[in-house]
C-alpha positions as protocol buffer text, in pm:
chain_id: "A"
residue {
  index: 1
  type: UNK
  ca { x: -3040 y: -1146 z: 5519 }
}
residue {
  index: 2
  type: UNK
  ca { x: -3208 y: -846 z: 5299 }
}
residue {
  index: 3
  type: UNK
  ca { x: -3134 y: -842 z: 4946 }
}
residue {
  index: 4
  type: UNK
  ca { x: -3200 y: -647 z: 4666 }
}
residue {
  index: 5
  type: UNK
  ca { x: -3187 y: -682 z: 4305 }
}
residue {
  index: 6
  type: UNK
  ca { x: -3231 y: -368 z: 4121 }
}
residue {
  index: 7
  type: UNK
  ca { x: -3326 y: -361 z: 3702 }
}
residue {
  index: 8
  type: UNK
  ca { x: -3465 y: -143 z: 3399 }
}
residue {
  index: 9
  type: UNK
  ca { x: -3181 y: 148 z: 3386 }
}
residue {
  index: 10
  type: UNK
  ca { x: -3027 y: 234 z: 3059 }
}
residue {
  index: 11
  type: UNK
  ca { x: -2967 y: 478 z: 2824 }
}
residue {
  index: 12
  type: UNK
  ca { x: -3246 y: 698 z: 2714 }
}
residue {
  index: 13
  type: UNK
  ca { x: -3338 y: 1062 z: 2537 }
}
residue {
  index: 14
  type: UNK
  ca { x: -3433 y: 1372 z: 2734 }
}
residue {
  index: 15
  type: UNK
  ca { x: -3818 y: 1373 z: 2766 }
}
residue {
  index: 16
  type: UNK
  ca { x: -3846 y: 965 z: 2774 }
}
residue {
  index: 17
  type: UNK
  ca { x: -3927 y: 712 z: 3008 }
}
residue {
  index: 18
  type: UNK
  ca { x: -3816 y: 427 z: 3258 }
}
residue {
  index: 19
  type: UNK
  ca { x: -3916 y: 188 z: 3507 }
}
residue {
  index: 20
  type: UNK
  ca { x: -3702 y: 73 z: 3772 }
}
residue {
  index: 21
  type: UNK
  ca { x: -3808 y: -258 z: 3949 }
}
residue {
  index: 22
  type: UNK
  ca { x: -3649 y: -381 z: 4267 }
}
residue {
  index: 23
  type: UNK
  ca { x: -3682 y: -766 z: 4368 }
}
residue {
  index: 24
  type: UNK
  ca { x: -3655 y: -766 z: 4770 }
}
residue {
  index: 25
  type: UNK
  ca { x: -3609 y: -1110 z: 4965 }
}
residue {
  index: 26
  type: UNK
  ca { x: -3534 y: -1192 z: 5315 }
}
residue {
  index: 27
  type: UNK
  ca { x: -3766 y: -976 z: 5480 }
}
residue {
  index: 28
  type: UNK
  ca { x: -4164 y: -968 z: 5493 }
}
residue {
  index: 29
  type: UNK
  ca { x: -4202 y: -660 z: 5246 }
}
residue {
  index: 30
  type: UNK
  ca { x: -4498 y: -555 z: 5276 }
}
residue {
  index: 31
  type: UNK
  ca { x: -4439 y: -495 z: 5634 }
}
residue {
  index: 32
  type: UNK
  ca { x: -4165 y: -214 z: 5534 }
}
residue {
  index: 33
  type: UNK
  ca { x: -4136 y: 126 z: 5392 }
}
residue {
  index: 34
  type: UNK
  ca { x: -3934 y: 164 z: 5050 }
}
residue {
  index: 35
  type: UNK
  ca { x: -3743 y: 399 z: 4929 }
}
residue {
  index: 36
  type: UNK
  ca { x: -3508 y: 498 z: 4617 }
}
residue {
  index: 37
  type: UNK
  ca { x: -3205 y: 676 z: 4623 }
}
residue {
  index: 38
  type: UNK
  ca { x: -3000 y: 805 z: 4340 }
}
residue {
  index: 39
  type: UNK
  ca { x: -2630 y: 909 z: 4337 }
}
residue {
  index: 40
  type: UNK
  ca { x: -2451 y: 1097 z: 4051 }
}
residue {
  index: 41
  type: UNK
  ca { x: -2094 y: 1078 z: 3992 }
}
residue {
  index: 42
  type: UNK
  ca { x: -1889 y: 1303 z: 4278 }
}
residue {
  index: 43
  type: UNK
  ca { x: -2193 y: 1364 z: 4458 }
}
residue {
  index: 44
  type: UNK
  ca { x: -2385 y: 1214 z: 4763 }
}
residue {
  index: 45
  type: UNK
  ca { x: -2622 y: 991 z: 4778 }
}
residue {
  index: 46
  type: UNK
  ca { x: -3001 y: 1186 z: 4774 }
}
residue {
  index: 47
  type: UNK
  ca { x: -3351 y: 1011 z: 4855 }
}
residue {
  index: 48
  type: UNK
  ca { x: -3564 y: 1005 z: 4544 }
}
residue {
  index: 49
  type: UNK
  ca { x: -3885 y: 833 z: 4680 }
}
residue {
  index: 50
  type: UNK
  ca { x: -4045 y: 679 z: 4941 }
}
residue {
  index: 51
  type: UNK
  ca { x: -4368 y: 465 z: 5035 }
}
residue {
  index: 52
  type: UNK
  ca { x: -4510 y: 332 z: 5327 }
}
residue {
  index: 53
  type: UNK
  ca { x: -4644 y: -19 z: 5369 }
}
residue {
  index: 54
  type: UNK
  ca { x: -5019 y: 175 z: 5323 }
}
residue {
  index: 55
  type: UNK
  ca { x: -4864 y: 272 z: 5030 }
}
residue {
  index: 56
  type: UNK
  ca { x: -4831 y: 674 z: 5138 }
}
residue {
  index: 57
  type: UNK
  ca { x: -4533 y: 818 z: 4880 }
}
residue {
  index: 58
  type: UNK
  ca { x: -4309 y: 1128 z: 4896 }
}
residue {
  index: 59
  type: UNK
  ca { x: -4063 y: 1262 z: 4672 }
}
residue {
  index: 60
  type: UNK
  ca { x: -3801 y: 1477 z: 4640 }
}
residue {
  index: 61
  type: UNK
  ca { x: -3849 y: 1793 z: 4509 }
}
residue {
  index: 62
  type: UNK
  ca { x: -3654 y: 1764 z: 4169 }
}
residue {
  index: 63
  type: UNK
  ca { x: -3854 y: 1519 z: 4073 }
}
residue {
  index: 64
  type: UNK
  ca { x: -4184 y: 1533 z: 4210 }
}
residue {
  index: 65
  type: UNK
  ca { x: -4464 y: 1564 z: 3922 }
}
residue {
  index: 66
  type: UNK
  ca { x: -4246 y: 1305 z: 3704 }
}
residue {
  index: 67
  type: UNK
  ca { x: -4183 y: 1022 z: 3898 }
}
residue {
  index: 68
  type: UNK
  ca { x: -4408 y: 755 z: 4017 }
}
residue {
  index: 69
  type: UNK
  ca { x: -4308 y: 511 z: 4345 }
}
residue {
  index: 70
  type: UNK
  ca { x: -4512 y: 195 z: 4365 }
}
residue {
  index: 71
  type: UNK
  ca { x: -4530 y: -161 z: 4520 }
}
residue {
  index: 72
  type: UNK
  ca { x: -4643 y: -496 z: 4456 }
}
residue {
  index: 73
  type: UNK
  ca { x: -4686 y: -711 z: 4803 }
}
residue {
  index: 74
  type: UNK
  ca { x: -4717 y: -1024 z: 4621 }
}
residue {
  index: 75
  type: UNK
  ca { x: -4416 y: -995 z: 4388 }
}
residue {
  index: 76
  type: UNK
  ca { x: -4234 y: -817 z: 4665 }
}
residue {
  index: 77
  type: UNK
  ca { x: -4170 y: -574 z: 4425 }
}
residue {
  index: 78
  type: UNK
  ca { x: -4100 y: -137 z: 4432 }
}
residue {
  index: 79
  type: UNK
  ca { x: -4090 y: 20 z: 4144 }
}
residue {
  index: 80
  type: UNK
  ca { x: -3965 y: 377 z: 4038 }
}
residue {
  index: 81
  type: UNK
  ca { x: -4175 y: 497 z: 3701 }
}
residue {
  index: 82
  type: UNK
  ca { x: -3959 y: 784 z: 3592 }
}
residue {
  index: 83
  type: UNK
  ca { x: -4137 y: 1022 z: 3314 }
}
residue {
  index: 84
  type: UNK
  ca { x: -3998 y: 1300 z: 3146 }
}
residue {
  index: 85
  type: UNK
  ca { x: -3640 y: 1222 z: 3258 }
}
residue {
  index: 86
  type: UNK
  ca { x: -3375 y: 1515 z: 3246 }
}
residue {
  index: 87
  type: UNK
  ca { x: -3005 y: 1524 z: 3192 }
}
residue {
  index: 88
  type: UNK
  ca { x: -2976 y: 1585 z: 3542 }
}
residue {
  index: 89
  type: UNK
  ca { x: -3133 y: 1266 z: 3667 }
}
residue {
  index: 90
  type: UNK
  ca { x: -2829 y: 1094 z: 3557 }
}
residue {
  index: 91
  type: UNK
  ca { x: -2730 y: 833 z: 3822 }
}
residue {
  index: 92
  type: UNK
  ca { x: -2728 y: 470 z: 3994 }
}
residue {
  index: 93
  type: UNK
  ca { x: -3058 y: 435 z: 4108 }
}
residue {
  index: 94
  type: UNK
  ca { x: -3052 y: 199 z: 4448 }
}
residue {
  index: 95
  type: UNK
  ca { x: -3340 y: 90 z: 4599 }
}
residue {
  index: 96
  type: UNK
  ca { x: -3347 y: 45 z: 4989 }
}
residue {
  index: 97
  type: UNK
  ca { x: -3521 y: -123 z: 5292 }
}
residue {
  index: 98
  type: UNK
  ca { x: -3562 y: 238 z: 5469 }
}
residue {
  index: 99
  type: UNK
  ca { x: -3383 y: 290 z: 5767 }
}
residue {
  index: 100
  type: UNK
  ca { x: -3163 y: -29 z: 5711 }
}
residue {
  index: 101
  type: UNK
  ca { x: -2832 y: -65 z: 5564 }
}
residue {
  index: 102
  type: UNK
  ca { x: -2867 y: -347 z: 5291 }
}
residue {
  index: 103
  type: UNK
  ca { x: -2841 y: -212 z: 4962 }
}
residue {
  index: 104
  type: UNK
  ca { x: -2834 y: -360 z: 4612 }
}
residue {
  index: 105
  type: UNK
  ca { x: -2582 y: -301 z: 4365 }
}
residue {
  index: 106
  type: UNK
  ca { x: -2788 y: -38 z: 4160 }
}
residue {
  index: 107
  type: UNK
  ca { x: -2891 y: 55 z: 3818 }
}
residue {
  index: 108
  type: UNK
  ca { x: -2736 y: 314 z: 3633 }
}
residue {
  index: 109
  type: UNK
  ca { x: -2967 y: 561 z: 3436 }
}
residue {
  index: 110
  type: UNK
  ca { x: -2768 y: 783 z: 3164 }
}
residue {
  index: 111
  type: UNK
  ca { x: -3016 y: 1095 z: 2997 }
}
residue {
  index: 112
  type: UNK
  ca { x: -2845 y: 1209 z: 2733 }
}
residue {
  index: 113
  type: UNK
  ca { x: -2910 y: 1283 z: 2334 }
}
């Protein structure tokens, strides 16, 4: 059974910075492609990020130039390093197994002053 465990949200100013981690059991990670979604209140779920197990990324457009997907194999382990965050990227951040159906419970990120 997949599961996730998602950390690092909070609270922070526009213009600052987080890092998301995602702890993934019950499947041989590096084997599988990653991804993050997001999903403000009253709105649907959107993909943030993605990379491959040969560690090929793609964002979405919104964020692309600020955010940063990454992996660690050994600590089976995606991250989400989000830079320069606006009001807009408000959200719980979920990480996901892509293609599957297990999520984690998420992580909220709030950008406000």
């Amino acid at each position: 059974q997949v599961q996730l465990v998602e950390s690092g949200g909070g609270l922070v100013q526009p213009g600052g910075s987080l890092r998301l981690s995602c702890a993934v059991s019950g499947i041989i990670f590096r084997l599988y492609r990653m991804a993050w979604y997001r999903q403000a209140p009253g709105k649907q779920r959107e993909l943030v990020a993605s990379i491959t197990s040969g560690d090929n990324s793609n964002y979405a457009d919104s964020v692309k130039g600020r955010f940063t997907i990454s992996r660690d194999n050994a600590k089976s382990t995606v991250y989400l390093q989000m830079n320069s965050l606006k009001p807009e990227d408000t959200a719980v951040y979920y990480c996901n197994v892509a293609g599957s159906s297990s999520w984690g419970q998420g992580t909220q990120v709030t950008v406000s002053s």
